[in-house]
N, C-alpha and C positions, 0 to 999 in steps of 0.2 A: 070665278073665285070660289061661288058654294061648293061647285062638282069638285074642286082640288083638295079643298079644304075636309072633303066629305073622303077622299079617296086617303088621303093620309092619315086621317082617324082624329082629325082635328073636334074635341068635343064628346068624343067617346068615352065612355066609363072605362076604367084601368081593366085590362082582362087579364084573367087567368095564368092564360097562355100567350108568350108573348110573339106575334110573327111581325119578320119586316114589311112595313109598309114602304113598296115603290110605287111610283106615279108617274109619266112620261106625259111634257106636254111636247107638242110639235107643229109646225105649220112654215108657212114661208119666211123668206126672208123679210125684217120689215115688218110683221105682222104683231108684233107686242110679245112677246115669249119671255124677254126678260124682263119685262116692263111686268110683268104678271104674275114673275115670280120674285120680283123685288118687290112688289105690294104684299104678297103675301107671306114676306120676308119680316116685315114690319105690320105684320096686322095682330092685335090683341088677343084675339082666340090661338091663332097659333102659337102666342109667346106664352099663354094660359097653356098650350098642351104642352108643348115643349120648354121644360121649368130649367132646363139647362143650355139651352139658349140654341142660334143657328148656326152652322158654317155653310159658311160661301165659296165655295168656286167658280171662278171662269177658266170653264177649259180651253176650248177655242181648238183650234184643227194642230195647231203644235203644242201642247201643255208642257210645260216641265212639271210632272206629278209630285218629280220627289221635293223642289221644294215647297209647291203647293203643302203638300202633306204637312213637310215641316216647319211653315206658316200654320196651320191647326194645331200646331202641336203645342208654340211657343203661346199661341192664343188660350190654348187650356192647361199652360203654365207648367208646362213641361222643355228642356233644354234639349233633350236625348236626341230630337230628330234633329237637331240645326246640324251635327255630326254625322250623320246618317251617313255611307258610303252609297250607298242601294237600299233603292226604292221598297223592298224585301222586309229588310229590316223596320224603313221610319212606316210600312202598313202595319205591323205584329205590335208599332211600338202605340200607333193609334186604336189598333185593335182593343189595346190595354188600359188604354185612357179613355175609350167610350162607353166599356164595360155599365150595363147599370143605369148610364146615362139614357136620360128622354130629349134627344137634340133631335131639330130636323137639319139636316146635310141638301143642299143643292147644289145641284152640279149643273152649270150655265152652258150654253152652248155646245154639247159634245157633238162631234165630226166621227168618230172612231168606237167602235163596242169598246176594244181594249185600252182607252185611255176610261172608262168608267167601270169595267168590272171589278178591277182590284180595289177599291175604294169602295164599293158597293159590298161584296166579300167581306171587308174590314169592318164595318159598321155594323151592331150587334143588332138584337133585336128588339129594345126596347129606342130604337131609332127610325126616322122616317126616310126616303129619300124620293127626292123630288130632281126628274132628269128632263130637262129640254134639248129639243135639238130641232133644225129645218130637216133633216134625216130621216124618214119612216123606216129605212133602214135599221138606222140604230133601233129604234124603239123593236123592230122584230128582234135584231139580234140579241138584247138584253132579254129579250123573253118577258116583255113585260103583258100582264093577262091583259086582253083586246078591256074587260071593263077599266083598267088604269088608266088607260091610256086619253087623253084628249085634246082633241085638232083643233089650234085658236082659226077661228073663221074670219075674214075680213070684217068689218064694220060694215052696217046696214048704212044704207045711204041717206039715212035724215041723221046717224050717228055721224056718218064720215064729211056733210056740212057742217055738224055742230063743229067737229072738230077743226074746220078750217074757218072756221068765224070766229072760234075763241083765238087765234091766229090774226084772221087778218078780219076784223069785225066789218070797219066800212066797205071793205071790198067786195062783202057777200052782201051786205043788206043794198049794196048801187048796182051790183050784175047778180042778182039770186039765180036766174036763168042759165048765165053763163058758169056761175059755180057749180050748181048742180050738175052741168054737163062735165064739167072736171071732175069731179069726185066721182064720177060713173065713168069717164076715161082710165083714170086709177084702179078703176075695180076697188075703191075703199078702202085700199091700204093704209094701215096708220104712216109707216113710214114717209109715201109715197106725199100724203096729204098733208102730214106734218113740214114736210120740206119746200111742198107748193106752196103755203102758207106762209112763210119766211120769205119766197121768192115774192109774192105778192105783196107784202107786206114792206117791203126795203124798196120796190118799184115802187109801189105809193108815197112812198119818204121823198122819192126825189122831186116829186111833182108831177110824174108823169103820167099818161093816161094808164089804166091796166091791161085794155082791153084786147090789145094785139097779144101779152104774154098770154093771159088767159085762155086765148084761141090755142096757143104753142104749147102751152105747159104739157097738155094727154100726149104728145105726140115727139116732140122736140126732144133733145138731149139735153134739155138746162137741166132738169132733176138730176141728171146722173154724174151733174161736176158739180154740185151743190155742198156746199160739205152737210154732211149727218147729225142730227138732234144728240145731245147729250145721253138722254137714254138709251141708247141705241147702240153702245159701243160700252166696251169695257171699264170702269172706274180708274183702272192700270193707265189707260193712254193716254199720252201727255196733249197731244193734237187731234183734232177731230179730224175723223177719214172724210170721202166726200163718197156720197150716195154709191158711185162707181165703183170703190174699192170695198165697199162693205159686199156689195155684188160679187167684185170678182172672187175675193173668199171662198164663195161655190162653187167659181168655175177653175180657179187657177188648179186644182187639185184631179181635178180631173184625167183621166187618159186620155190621149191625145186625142182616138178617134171618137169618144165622147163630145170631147170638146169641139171636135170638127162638125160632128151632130147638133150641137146644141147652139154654133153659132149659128148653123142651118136654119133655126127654129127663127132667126127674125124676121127670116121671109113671112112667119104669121103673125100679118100686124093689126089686124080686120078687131074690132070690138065686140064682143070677148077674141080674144086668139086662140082659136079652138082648129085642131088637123085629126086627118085621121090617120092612120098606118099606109096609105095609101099613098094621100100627098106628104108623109114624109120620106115616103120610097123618091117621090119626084125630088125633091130636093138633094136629098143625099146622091140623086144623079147627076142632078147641077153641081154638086161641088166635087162629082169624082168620086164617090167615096162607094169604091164598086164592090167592096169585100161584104158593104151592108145593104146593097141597094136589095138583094133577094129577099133575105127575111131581116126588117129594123128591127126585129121585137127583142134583140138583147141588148141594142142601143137604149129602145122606150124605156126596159128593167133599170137599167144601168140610173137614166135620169129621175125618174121616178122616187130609186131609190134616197137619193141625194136633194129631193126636195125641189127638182128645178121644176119637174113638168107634174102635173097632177090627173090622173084618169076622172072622168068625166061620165062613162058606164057608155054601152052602146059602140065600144069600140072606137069613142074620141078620146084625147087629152086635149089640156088648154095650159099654155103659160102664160103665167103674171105680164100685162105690160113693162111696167121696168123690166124683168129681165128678157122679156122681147126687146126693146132699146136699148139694152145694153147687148143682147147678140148679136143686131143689128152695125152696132160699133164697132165691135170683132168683124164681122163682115166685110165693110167698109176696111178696114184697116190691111 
């Protein structure tokens, strides 16, 4: 929260000259990204720097920009964009209504450079923006400078107990042994933990022991038909997705032969799921997919860039369990 808050100029004396401040957070799916910057959507220092107040966007991988736009527009009490024909137009008309103004603008989940530049572009320079995405793609192709930029990390594993005890309390303080070994099956995911927690917790209601789900949870597909925490999902949705379809989101967008690669990837299921270029030659031989079996390294680019797989240094990557268990499912299927 300091380092975001620090990167948008939150607290800063008025200067001189005035440049845009952007700041790109990124990390996995799951990992708190909105959750982080809906805190610091509502934190007091920032509503102190920014005296005309924030707009919110969720973009998400299909936006309709132009009536986002002209949803900001009616909000700072302007009609002109709700008529807008093109999107052209309701930017030049926001460009005119930001003029001067000290708002911070965030833009939630972006999938696409060009569903965030034109908005970015439009916003003057006494304005901040704040851009998350699971994408390190994006964050290169905005050009945002490497000090901007920052990657939310899993939770530490006496964090990611807390978090499953403010959850399901008796469950962790009657198996602390077998909790702790969950929350390190997770890799500390907020998401992952937060949803184990629920599951654990509605098992406890009914009477019954926990100890068999608890064995299952790191491993099992319960997590991924679970439906999804409230924060985790858009304000817009009427119904909560279930862990699986907030997943597929990453994958469904994909090129096929990506896709065909990345279900590949549930064959690493080993704690951490770490491969190297090597054994993912061997897979992509098991599934046929002989246009990459020679050189993967533009498949790795490809997932990499999209947030699924993460380099490791040393010439490994490693991906998230959930989205091991869920390539796993593609697999199966």
């Amino acid at each position: 929260m300091d380092h975001v808050k620090e990167l948008l100029g939150v607290g800063a004396e008025t200067r001189q000259v005035r440049v845009q401040a952007l700041a790109a957070v990124h990390g996995l799916p799951g990992i708190g990204k909105t959750t982080l910057a809906n805190r610091l959507s509502h934190d007091p220092e920032v509503h102190a720097t920014f005296a005309d107040g924030v707009l919110w966007g969720a973009i998400g991988p299909l936006p309709n920009l132009l009536a986002r736009v002209a949803g900001w527009g009616n909000v700072l009490g302007s009609q002109e964009m709700l008529g807008a024909g093109m999107l052209r137009q309701a930017l030049e008309a926001l460009r005119q209504l930001l003029r001067g103004k000290r708002m911070l603008v965030v833009l939630d989940d972006v999938w696409e450079v060009e569903h965030a530049t034109p908005i970015i572009d439009a916003c003057g320079a006494d304005c901040a923006l704040l851009v998350t995405t699971r994408a390190p793609g994006v964050v290169d192709g905005l050009e945002v400078p490497a000090h901007a930029v920052s990657k939310v990390a899993p939770l530490s594993p006496d964090q990611a107990l807390e978090l499953l005890e403010l959850l399901a309390p008796t469950v962790v303080q009657a198996h602390p042994e077998a909790c702790a070994r969950l929350v390190a099956e997770l890799e500390c995911l907020p998401l992952a933990v937060h949803v184990a927690g629920g599951l654990l917790r509605a098992e406890e209601r009914m009477g019954w022991g926990v100890e068999e789900l608890l064995d299952e949870l790191g491993t099992s597909t319960a997590l991924l038909w679970a439906k999804a925490p409230r924060d985790a999902v858009d304000h817009d949705t009427p119904a909560l997705p279930t862990v699986a379809a907030l997943v597929e989101r990453s994958v469904e967008r994909l090129p096929p032969e990506l896709k065909i690669a990345f279900m590949g990837l549930g064959a690493f299921s080993a704690q951490p799921a770490v491969f190297s270029l090597d054994e993912l030659r061997v897979v992509l031989s098991e599934l046929r997919v002989v246009e990459m079996m020679d050189d993967p390294r533009p498949v790795l680019r490809g997932l990499v860039s999209r947030g699924l797989v993460e380099p490791q240094g040393a010439g490994s990557f490693q991906i998230h369990p959930l989205l091991s268990m869920y390539a796993r499912s593609l697999l199966g299927g």
